[in-house]
Residue, then its C-alpha position, 0 to 999 in steps of 0.5 A: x008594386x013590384x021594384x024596378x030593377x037597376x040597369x046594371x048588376x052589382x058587382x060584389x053581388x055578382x062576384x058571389x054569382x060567381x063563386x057560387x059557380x065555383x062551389x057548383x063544381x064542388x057539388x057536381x057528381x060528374x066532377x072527380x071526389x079529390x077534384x071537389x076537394x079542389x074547388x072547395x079549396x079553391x071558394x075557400x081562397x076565393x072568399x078571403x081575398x074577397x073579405x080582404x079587399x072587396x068586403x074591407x073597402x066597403x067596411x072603410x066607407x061605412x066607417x068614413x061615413x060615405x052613404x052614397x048610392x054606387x050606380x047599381x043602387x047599392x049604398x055601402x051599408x046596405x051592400x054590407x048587410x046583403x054581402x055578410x048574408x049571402x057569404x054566410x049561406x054560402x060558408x054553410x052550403x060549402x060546408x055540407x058539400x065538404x061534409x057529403x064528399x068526405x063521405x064519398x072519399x071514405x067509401x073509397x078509403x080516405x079518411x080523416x080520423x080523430x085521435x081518439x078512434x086511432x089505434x093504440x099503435x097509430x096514436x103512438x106514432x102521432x104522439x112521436x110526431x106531435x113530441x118531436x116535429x110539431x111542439x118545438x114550433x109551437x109558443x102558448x101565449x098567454x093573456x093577463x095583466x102582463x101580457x097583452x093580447x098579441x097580434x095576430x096574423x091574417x088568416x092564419x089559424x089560432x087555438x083560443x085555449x081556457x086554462x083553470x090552474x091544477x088544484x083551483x076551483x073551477x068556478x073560478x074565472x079561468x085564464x086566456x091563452x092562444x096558441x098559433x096553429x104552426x102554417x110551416x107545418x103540414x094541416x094534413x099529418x098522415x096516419x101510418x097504416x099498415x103495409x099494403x093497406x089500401x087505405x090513406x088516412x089524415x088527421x088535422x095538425x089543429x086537432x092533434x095539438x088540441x089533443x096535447x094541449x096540456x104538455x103546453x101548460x104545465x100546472x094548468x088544466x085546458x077546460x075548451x079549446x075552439x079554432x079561430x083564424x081572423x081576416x084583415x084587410x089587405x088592400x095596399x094603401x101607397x102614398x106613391x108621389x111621396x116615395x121616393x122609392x117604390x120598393x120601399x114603400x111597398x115593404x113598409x106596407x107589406x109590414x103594416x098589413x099585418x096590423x090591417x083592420x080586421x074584417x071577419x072572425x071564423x070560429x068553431x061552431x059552439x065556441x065557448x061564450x067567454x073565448x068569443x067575448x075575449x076575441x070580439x073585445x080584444x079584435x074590435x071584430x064587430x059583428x062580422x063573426x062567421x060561426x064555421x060547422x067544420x075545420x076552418x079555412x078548407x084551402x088546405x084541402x087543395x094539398x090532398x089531392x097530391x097525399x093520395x096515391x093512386x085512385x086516379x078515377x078520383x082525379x081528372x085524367x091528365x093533360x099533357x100540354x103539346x109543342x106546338x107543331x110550328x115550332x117543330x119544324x126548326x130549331x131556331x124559333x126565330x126563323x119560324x117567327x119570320x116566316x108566320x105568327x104563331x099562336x099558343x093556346x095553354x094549357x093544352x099547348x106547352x108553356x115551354x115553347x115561351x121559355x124556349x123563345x126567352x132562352x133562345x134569345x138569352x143564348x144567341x150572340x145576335x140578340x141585342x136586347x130583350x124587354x119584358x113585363x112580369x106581372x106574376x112569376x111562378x116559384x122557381x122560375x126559369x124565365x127568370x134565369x133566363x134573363x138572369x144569363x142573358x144580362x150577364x152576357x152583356x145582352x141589354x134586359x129591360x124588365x118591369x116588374x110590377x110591384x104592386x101585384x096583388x099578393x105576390x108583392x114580396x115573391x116580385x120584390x125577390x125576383x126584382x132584386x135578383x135580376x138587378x143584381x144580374x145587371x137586367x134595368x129593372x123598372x117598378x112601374x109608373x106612378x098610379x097605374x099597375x104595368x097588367x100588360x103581357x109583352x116580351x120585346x126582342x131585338x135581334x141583328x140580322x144581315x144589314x137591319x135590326x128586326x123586332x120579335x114580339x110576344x103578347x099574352x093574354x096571361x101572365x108570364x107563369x108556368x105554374x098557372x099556364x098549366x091551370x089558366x086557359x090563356x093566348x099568346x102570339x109570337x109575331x115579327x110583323x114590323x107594326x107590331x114590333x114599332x108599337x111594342x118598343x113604342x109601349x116600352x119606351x112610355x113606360x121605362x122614359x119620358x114620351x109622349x102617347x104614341x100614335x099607335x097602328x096596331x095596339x091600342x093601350x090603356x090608359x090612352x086610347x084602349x077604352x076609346x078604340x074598343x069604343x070606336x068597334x062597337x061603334x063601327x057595328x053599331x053603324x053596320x047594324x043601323x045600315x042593315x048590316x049584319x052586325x056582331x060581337x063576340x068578347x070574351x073576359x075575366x070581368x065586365x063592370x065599367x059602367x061607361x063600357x056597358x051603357x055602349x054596349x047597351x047602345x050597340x044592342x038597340x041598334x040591332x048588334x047581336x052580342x055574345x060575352x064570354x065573362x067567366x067572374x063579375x059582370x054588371x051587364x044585365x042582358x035580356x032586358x027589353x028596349x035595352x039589351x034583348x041582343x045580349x047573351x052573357x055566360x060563364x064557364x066555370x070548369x076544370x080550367x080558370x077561363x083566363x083569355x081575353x078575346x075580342x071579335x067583330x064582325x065588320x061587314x064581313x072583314x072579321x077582325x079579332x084582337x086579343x088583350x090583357x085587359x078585362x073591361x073593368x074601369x081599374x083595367x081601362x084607365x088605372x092599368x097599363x094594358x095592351x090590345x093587339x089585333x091578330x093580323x094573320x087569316x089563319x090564326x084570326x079564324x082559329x081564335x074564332x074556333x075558340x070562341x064558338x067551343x066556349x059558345x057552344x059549351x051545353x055542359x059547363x055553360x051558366x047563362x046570366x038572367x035578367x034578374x042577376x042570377x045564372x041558369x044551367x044552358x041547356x041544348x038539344x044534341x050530345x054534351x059539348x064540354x068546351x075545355x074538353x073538346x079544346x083537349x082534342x087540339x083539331x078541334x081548334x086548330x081546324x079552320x072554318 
């Protein structure tokens, strides 16, 4: 008998759909060598965060004793077994596709060399680079009765080194030792060449110090040296209601997450059998070892591209973002924003025209406040110093920043000290809920009035990813919007009851209940006969409640199409409940990051852009906007780009019944969306 399968698809089963998509790009032969490069980097980063939270979760309930079915079926143990074997399959499939692309980049002349097939002259440099630049920062750290195990870090690479003393017999027991594989250090060391050889050659930092192992251990001799890098988990545990300061809870955490528990060991393939015992007794591991064919942890890899000189056949060709041509018409941004929105669509339009807009308002003596939220903030930020000048002018700059963004943590607690210091109000967020909402408020004073600017975005306000996320951002003067947004900051920095929003809606208030009420309204159209349809894009869709609506809408007669590039637990195409859902995923040179919303409405179209994905943590932990684009024009060209990714027959996965993805195929010319969205008439055009 065959087993019925569940209504919904689990989500850390689905997330590995979608890394798998991820590493499909790495094994594209239309994808560019030192691009594969990239996104073997980019599986390799993707599964650690993943180990450390996702995989730890479910590690914690096993060990608390939880052994209830989640609503995809799933208990936490027997989800454990079928994670640990589809990441291994998935670490080996990874590793022969980083093998087949070093062959690819050696016929091009890039290489990664052991030390014993270098030159005589080319090991002399390595050994002046290994004497003088690598062994003052390494620390051998021996293991015996004196000296107990030391700590070590979450992902970082370690040698586990077995030592037998000059002279002794080497049937003796040997000696334990670890030597931290130094991160400030380049992995990638390039070998000298000679001049004006076309070849660029690497040789790992790990393989050189294994190589002068013996200068670390004078009187000892190294019998095996074998990588190993350890996986902790990193999920924040914050006692919220009993800190009296947030900031300081989260350092304190910050600190205990070195001590995390540990939730997977990576070692060298044939790792000595003693080493591993001494490692899996010392660790408390268990059986989550993953045994690696390769140089562990290929998120190094992500640097080679900017090692390489030249070879730009190897790479994508270059995008340069363009200003957007509304704001051209006029120095004073503000005087565009009053007469239209305006909407940005990065990467391909500029990141700068948002700094532009802060800096303007930072410098005018007309601008009286500015307020802002910052999720995640590029390394050297001049939107930071933006509000950095405009505190110090006297100008009032409410910032929020949240503190508890995964990861960048510590980068935000550097940006919150230094805009307090400047004299910016910053707020750490409310208790229990993440501030994910993107939002800049400016109040300007103009003739007899104030007037209210505002941008919403469905990214973060990031310069460094708005060249590498697709996202949407509106600038707006509309006064109903501008009431909201004051009303949205006021909930989050005092005291106030839920406001009686007219254009937004937010989470954790009435977001999931407004998105409810659309899907309704189609589902009435489609009951009367209407033409009745939906259009969402998003980074994931896993809340249950969402999904059995959407399913409802379905078997009313909705067409729906969902653009969900991660985890999505809808299971579409099935009979009875969800024949009218088609769900794909574009995995392509850019993170698909925006969140759109389109509903049809008997034909009075409306689209609404957000911050939020439709995961339960987004619509009932989160502070999260949506905002309708209230402008003809502007609604039809987010609906252009809509179709692009709709139309997509070259990057598209279409998700099956059966949880797994299918490559679209479609009569007439390839259509890459991303490319296509590079020609900006192809969006901008209307209708």
């Amino acid at each position: 008998m065959t087993k019925q399968l569940s209504h919904y698809v689990n989500r850390d089963l689905s997330w590995i759909e979608f890394n798998r998509r991820v590493l499909s790009e790495a094994q594209h032969p239309d994808t560019p060598l030192l691009e594969r490069m990239k996104f073997l980097a980019i599986v390799s980063s993707n599964l650690d965060e993943f180990m450390s939270v996702r995989v730890a979760g479910i590690q914690d309930q096993i060990k608390a004793g939880y052994h209830k079915k989640d609503f995809t079926g799933y208990t936490p143990g027997g989800l454990w077994i079928r994670l640990l074997k589809h990441t291994s399959a998935m670490v080996a499939e990874q590793y022969r596709t980083y093998r087949e692309t070093l062959r690819g980049l050696e016929k091009e002349g890039i290489r990664f060399r052991r030390l014993q097939d270098l030159t005589s002259t080319q090991q002399s440099a390595m050994e002046i680079y290994f004497r003088e630049i690598v062994f003052p920062v390494l620390t051998p750290m021996a293991v015996d009765q004196s000296r107990p195990f030391p700590l070590v870090h979450t992902k970082e690479l370690y040698l586990a080194v077995l030592l037998h003393k000059e002279g002794s017999e080497m049937e003796e027991e040997p000696l334990f030792a670890i030597v931290q594989v130094p991160s400030i250090l380049p992995r990638l060391v390039q070998i000298p060449g000679k001049i004006n050889s076309k070849r660029t050659e690497f040789i790992l930092l790990e393989d050189l110090i294994e190589k002068h192992m013996d200068t670390l251990f004078n009187g000892y001799i190294p019998a095996t040296v074998d990588a190993f890098r350890l996986t902790r988990n990193a999920d924040l545990t914050l006692n919220e209601e009993g800190a009296e300061d947030l900031l300081e809870e989260i350092e304190k955490e910050l600190r205990r997450r070195r001590w995390g528990m540990p939730v997977r060991l990576e070692i060298a393939r044939d790792m000595h059998p003693y080493a591993l015992e001494i490692l899996k007794e010392e660790l408390e591991i268990g059986d989550n070892t993953i045994e690696i064919d390769g140089p562990l942890d290929l998120s190094f890899l992500m640097k080679l591209n900017g090692l390489v000189p030249g070879r730009e056949h190897l790479r994508y060709g270059k995008l340069e973002p363009v200003y957007p041509e509304e704001f051209e018409e006029s120095d004073d941004l503000f005087e565009v924003i009053r007469r239209r929105d305006v909407l940005l669509y990065h990467p391909y339009e500029s990141f700068e025209a948002f700094n532009d807009f802060v800096t303007q308002a930072a410098d005018d003596p007309d601008v009286l406040a500015i307020k802002m939220t910052l999720y995640r903030v590029s390394g050297d930020s001049s939107l930071v110093q933006a509000l950095t000048k405009a505190a110090e002018q006297g100008k009032q700059v409410t910032v929020i920043v949240e503190l508890k963004a995964r990861f960048d943590e510590e980068r935000n607690i550097a940006w919150a000290r230094q805009l307090e210091k400047a004299g910016c109000h910053v707020v750490y967020g409310l208790i229990g809920l993440k501030i994910h909402a993107k939002m800049v408020l400016v109040v300007r004073r103009e003739e007899d009035t104030l007037r209210r600017y505002v941008h919403v975005g469905t990214g973060n306000y990031n310069e460094s990813t708005a060249k590498l996320y697709t996202d949407i951002g509106l600038f707006t003067s509309h006064p109903v919007i501008g009431i909201d947004a004051s009303a949205l900051f006021n909930e989050v920095t005092g005291y106030s009851v839920p406001h009686n929003w007219k254009a937004f809606a937010a989470a954790p208030t009435n977001l999931k209940e407004r998105l409810f009420e659309l899907i309704d309204r189609e589902k009435d159209h489609a009951l009367a006969g209407r033409p009745a349809k939906i259009i969402a894009k998003m980074n994931s869709l896993s809340n249950q409640d969402m999904i059995d609506k959407l399913y409802e809408a379905s078997q009313a007669g909705v067409k729906i199409e969902l653009i969900v590039r991660g985890v999505c637990c809808l299971r579409p195409g099935v009979p009875g409940r969800s024949e009218n859902i088609r769900v794909i995923s574009i995995v392509d040179r850019f993170l698909e990051h925006s969140r759109l919303s389109y509903f049809h409405n008997g034909g009075e179209e409306e689209v609404y852009l957000s911050s939020s994905d439709w995961m339960t943590r987004n619509l009932s932990r989160r502070v999260e906007l949506m905002c309708p684009v209230l402008d003809g024009e502007l609604r039809n060209i987010l609906i252009n780009i809509l179709m692009l990714s709709l139309n997509d027959n070259v990057k598209n996965r279409e998700l099956q019944s059966n949880g797994t993805y299918t490559t679209v195929t479609r009569e007439g010319a390839p259509f890459r969306s991303q490319f296509e969205a590079m020609k900006i008439e192809n969006w901008k055009n209307l209708l």
